[in-house]
C-alpha positions as CSV (number, residue, x, y, z in Angstrom):
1,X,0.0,0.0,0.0
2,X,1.7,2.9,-0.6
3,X,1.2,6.1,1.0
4,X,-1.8,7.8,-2.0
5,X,-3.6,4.8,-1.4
6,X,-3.8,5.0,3.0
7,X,-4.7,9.4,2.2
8,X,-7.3,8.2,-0.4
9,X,-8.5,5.5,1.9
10,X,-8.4,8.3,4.6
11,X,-9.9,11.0,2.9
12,X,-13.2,8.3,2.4
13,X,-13.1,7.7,5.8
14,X,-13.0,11.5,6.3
15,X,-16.5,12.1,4.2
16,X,-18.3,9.6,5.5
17,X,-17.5,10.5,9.3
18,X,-18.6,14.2,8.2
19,X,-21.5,12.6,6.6
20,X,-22.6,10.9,9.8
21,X,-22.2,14.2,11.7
22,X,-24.5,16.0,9.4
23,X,-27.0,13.0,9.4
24,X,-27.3,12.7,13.5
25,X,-27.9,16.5,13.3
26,X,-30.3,16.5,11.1
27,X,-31.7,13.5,12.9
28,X,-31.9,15.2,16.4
29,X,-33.7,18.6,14.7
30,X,-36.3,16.0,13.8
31,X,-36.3,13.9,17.3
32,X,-36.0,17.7,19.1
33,X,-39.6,18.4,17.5
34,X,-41.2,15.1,18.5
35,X,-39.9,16.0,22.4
36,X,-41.6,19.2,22.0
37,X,-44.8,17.8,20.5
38,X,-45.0,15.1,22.9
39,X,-44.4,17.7,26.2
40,X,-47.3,20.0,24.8
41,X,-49.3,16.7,24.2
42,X,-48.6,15.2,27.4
43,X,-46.9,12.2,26.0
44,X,-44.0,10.1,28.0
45,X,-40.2,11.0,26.5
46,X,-39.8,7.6,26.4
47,X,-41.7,4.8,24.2
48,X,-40.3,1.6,25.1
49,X,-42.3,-0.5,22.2
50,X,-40.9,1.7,19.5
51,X,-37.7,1.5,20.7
52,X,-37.5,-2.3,20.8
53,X,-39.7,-2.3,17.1
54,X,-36.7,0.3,15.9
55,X,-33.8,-1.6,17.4
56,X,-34.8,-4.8,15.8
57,X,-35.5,-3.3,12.8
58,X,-32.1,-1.7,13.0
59,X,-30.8,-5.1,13.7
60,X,-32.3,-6.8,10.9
61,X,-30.9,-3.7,8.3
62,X,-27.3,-4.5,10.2
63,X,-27.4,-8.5,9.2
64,X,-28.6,-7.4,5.8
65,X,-25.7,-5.0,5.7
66,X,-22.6,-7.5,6.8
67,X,-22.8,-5.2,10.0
68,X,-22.6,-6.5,13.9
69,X,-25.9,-6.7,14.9
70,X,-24.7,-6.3,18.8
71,X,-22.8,-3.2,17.2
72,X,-25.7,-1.5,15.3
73,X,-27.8,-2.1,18.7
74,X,-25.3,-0.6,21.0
75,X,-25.1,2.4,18.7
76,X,-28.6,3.1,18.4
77,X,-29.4,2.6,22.4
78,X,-27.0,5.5,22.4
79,X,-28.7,7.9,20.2
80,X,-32.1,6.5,22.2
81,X,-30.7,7.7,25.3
82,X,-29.8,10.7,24.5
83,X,-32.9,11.4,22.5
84,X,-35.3,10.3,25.5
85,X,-32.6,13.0,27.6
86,X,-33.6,15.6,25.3
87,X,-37.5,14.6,25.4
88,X,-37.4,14.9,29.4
89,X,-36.1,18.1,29.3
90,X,-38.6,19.5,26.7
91,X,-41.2,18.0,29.3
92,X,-39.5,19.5,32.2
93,X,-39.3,22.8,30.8
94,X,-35.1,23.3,29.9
């Protein structure tokens, strides 16, 4: 391998990580407005059959993918967390 191949594989690696940035932004905006909408509605922050319906879903789309299902799991319980974090404070007010 010589050293334009390891920059090109780098630079790759470099687009996609800002690519994920951008799409977990966008994707809390979204998930920002349903913890608003569910405070003003009353809702709970946390919806624990949609988040086991989404994490096998995610699960499934990991197998498909050649992707650790355990990985793809502990990665979305992440973003969960913090999501249902950002849904308690909409409901407390912050």
């Amino acid at each position: 391998m010589t050293d334009e191949t390891l920059k090109s594989y780098r630079q790759s690696i470099d687009n996609i990580d800002a690519a994920l940035v951008f799409l977990l932004a966008e994707r809390f905006k979204v998930t920002q407005a349903v913890g608003r909408y569910k405070a003003s509605a009353g809702l709970p922050p946390a919806d624990a059959g949609r988040e086991a319906s989404q994490i096998q879903r995610l699960r499934d789309l990991a197998h498909s993918a050649d992707l650790d299902p355990d990985f793809s799991e502990k990665f979305l319980r992440f973003i969960i967390d913090e999501v249902i974090r950002h849904h308690e404070r909409a409901r407390d007010g912050a």
